[in-house]
The first five atom37 places (N, CA, C, CB, O) and aatype in JSON, in Angstrom:
{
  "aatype": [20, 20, 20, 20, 20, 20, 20, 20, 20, 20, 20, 20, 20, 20, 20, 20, 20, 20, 20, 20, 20, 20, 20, 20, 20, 20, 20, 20, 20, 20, 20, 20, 20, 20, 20, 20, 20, 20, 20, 20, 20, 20, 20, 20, 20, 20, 20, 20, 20, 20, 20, 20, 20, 20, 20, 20, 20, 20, 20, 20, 20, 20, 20, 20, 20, 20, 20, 20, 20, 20, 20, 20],
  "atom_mask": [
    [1, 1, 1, 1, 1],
    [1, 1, 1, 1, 1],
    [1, 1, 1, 1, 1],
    [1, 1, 1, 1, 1],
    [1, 1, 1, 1, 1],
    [1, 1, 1, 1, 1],
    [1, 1, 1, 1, 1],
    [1, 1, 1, 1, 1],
    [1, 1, 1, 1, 1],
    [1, 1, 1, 1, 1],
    [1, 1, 1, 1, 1],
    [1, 1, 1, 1, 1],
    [1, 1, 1, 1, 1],
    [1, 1, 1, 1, 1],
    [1, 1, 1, 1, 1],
    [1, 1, 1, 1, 1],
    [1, 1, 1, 1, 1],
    [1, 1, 1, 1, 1],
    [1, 1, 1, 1, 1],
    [1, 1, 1, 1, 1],
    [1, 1, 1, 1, 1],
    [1, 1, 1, 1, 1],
    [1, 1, 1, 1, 1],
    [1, 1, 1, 1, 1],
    [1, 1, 1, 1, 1],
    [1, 1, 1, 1, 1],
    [1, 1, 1, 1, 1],
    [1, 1, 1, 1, 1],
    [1, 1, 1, 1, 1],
    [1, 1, 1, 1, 1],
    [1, 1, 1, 1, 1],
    [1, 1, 1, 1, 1],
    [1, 1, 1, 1, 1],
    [1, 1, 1, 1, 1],
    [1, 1, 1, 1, 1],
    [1, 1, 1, 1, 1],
    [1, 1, 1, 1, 1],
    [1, 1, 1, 1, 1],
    [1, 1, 1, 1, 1],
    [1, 1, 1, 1, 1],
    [1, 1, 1, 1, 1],
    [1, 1, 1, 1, 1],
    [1, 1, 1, 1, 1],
    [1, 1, 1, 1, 1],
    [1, 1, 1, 1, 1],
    [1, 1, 1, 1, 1],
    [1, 1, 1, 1, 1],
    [1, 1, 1, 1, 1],
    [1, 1, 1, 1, 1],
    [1, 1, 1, 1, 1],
    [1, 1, 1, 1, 1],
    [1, 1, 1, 1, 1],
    [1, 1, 1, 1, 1],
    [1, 1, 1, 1, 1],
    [1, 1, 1, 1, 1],
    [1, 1, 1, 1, 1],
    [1, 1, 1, 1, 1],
    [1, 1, 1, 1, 1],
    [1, 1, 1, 1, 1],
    [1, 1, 1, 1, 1],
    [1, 1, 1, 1, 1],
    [1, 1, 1, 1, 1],
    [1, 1, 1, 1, 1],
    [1, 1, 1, 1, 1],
    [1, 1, 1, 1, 1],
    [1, 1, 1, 1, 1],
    [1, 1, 1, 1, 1],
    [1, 1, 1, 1, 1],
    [1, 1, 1, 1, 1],
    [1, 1, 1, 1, 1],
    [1, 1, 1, 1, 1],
    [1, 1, 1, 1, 1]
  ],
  "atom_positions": [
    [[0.85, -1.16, 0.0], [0.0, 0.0, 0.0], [0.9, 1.24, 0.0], [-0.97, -0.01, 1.22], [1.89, 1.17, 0.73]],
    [[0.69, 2.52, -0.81], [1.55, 3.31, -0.85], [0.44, 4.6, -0.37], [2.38, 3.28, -2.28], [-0.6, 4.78, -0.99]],
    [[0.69, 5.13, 0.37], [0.34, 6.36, 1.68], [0.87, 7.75, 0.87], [1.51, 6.07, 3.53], [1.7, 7.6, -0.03]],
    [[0.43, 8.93, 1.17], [1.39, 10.14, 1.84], [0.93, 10.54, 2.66], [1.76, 11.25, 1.24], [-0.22, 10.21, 2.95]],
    [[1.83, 11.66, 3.57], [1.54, 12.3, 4.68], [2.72, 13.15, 5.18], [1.09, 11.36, 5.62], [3.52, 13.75, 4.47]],
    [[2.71, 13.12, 6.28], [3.21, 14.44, 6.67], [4.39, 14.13, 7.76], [1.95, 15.4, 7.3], [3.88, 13.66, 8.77]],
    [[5.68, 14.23, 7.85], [6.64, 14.14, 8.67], [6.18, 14.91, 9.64], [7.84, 14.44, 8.2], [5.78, 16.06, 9.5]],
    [[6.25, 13.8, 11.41], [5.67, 14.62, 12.47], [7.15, 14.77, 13.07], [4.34, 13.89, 13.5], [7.56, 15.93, 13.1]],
    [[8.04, 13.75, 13.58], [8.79, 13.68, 14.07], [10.66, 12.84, 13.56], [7.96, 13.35, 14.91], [10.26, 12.07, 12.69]],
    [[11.52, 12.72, 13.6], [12.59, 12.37, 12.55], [13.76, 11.53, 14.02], [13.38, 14.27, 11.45], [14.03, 12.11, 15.07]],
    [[14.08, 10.61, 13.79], [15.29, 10.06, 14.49], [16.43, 10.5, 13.53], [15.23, 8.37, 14.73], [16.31, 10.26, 12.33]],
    [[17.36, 11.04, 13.93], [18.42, 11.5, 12.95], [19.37, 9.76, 13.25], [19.42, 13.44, 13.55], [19.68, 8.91, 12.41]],
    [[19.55, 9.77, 14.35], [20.64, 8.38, 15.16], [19.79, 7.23, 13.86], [20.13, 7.79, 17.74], [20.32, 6.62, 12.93]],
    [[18.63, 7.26, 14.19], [18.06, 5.98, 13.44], [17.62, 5.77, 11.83], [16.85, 5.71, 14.15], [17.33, 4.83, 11.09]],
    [[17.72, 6.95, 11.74], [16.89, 7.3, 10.01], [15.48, 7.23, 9.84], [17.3, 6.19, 8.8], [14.84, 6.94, 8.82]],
    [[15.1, 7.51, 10.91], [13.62, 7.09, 11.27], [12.49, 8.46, 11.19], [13.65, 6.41, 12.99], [12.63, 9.6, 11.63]],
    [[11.73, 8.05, 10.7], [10.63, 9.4, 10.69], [9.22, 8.55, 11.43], [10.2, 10.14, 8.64], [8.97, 7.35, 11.43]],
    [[8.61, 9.45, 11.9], [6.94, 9.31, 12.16], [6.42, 10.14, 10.93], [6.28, 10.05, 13.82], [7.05, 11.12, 10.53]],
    [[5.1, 9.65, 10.28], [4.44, 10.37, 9.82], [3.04, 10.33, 10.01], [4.76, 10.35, 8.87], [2.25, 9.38, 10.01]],
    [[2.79, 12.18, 10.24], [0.97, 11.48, 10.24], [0.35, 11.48, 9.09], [-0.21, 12.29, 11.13], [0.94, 11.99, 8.13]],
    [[-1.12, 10.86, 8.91], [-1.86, 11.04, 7.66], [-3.16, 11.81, 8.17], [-2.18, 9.56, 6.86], [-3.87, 11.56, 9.14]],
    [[-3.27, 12.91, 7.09], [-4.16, 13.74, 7.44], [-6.22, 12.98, 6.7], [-3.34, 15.41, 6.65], [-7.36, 13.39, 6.9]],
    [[-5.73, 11.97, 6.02], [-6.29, 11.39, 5.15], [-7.13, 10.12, 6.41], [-5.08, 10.91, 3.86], [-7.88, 9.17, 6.18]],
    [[-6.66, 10.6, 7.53], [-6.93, 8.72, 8.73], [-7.09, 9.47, 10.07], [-5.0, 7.15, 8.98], [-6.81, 9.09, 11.2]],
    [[-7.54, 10.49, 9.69], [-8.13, 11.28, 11.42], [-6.7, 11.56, 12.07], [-9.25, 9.92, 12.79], [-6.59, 11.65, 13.29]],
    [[-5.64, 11.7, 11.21], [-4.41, 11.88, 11.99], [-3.65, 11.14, 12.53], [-4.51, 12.44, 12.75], [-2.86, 11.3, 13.46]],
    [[-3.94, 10.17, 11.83], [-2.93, 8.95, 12.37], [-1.61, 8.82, 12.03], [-3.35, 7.71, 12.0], [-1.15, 9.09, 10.92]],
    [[-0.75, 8.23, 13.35], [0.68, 8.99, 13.37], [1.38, 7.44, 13.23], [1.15, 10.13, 15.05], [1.1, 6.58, 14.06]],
    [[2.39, 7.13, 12.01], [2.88, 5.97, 11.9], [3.77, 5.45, 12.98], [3.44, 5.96, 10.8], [3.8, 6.26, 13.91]],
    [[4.44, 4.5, 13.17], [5.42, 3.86, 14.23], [6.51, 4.4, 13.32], [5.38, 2.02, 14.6], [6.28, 4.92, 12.24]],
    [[7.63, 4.25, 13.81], [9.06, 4.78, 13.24], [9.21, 3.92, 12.0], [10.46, 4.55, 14.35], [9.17, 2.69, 12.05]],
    [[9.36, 4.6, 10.9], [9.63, 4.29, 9.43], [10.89, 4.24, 8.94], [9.05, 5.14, 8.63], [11.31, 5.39, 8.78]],
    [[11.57, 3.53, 8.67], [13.28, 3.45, 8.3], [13.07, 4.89, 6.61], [13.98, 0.9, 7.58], [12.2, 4.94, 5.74]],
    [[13.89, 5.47, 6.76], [13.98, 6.23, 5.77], [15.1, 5.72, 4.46], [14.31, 7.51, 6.45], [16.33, 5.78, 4.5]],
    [[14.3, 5.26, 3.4], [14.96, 4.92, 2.43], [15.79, 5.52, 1.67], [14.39, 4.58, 1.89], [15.33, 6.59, 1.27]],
    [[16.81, 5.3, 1.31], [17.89, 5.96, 0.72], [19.57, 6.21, 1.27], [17.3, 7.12, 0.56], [19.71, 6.18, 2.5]],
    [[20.83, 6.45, 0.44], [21.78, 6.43, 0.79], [22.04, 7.29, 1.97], [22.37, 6.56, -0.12], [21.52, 8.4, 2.14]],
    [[23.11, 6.54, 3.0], [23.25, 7.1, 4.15], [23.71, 8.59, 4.04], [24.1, 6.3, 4.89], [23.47, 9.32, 5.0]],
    [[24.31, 9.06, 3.0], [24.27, 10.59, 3.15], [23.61, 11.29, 2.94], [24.86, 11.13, 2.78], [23.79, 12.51, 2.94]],
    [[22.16, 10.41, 2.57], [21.11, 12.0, 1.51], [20.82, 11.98, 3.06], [19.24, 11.79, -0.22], [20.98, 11.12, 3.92]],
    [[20.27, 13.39, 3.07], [19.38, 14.17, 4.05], [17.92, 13.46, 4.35], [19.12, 15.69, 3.39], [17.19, 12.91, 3.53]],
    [[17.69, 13.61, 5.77], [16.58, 13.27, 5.86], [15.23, 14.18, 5.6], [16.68, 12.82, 6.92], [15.42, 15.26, 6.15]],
    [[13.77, 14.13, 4.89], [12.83, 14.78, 5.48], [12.52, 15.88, 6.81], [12.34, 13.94, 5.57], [12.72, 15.33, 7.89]],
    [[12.15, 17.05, 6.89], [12.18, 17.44, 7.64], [10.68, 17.64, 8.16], [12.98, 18.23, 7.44], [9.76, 17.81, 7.35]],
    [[10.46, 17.62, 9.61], [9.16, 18.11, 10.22], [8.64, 18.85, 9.43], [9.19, 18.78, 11.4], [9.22, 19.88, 9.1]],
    [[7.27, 18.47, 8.85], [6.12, 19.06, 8.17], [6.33, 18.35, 6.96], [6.05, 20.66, 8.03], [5.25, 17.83, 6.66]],
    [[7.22, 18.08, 6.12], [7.77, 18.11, 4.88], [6.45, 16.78, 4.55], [9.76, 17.79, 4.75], [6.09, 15.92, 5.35]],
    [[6.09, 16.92, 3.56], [4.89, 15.62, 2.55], [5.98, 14.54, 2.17], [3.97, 16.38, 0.61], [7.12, 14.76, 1.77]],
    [[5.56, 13.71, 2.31], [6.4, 12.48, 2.24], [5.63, 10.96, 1.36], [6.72, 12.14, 3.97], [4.54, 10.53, 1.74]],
    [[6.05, 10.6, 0.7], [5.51, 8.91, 0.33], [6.18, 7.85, 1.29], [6.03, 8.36, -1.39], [7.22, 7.8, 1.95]],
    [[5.02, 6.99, 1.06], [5.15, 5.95, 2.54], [4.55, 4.42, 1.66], [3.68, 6.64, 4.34], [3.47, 4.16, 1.13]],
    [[5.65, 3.76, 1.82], [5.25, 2.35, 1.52], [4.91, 1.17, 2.39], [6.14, 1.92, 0.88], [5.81, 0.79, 3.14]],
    [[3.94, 0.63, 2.42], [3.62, 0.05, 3.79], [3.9, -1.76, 2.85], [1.52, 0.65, 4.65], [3.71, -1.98, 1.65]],
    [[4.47, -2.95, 4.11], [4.1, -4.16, 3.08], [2.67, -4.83, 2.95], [4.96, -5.32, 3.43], [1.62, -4.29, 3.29]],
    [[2.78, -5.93, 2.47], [1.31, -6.51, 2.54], [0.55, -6.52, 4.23], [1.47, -8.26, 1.91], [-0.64, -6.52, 4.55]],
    [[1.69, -6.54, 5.01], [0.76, -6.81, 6.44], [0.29, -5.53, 7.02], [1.65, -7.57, 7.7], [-0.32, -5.56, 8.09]],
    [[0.47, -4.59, 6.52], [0.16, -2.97, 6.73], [0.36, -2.36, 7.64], [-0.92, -2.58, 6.66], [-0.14, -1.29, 7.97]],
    [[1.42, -3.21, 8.34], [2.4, -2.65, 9.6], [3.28, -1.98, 9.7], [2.93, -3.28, 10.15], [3.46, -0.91, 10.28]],
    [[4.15, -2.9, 8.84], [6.13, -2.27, 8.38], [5.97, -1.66, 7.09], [7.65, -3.78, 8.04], [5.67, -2.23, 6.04]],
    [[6.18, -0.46, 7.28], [6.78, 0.4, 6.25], [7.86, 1.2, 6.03], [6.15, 1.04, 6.05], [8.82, 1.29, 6.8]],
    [[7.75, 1.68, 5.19], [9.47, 2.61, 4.85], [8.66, 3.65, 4.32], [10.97, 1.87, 3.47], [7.57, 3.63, 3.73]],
    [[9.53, 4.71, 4.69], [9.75, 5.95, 4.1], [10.01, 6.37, 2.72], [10.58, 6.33, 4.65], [10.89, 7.22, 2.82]],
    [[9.72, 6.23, 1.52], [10.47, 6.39, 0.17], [10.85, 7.94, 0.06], [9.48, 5.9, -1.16], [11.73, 8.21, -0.76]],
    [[10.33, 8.92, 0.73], [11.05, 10.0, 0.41], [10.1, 11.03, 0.02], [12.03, 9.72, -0.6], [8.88, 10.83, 0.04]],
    [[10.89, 12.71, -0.53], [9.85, 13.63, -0.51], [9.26, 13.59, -1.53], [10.12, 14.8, -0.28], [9.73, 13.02, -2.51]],
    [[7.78, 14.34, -1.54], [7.09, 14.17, -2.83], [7.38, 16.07, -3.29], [5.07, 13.44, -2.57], [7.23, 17.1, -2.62]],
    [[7.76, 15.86, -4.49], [8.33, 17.01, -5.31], [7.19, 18.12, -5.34], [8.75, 16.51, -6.9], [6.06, 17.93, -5.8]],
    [[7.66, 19.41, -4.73], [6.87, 20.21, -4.76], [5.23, 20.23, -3.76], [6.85, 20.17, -6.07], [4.21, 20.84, -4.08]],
    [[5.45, 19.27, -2.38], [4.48, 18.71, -2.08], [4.37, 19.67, -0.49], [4.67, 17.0, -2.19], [5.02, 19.33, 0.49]],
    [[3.66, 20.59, -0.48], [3.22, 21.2, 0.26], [2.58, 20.86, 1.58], [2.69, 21.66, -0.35], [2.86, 21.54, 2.57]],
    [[1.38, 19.41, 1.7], [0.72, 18.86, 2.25], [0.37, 17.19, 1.25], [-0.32, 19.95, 2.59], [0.79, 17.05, 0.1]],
    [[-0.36, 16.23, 1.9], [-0.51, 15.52, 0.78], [-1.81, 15.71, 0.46], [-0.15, 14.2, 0.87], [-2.28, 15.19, -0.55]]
  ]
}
């Protein structure tokens, strides 16, 4: 399942983001591994983000910012 939403909170130590979805009454994900090479930058608080969840709709990852994405 592929999500967007909204970076609430960021582990820099972990690569980890929360995000909420404004789309689910505000529901705020569990820590999301942020995909991509260890030097790109992470998402920042507020920033719109894509979110890949797997089939069990638990564990997901972070894929990164959505271009020009204000809110989702």
């Amino acid at each position: 399942m592929i999500r967007t939403g909204i970076v609430s909170t960021i582990d820099l130590t972990a690569r980890t983001v929360r995000v909420t979805f404004p789309d689910r009454d505000d529901l705020v994900s569990g820590d999301l591994p942020v995909i991509g090479p260890e030097t790109s930058e992470l998402p920042a608080a507020g920033d719109s983000v894509l979110v890949a969840y797997i089939d069990n709709g638990y564990q997901g990852f972070c894929l990164g910012l959505i271009p020009g994405g204000d809110s989702p």
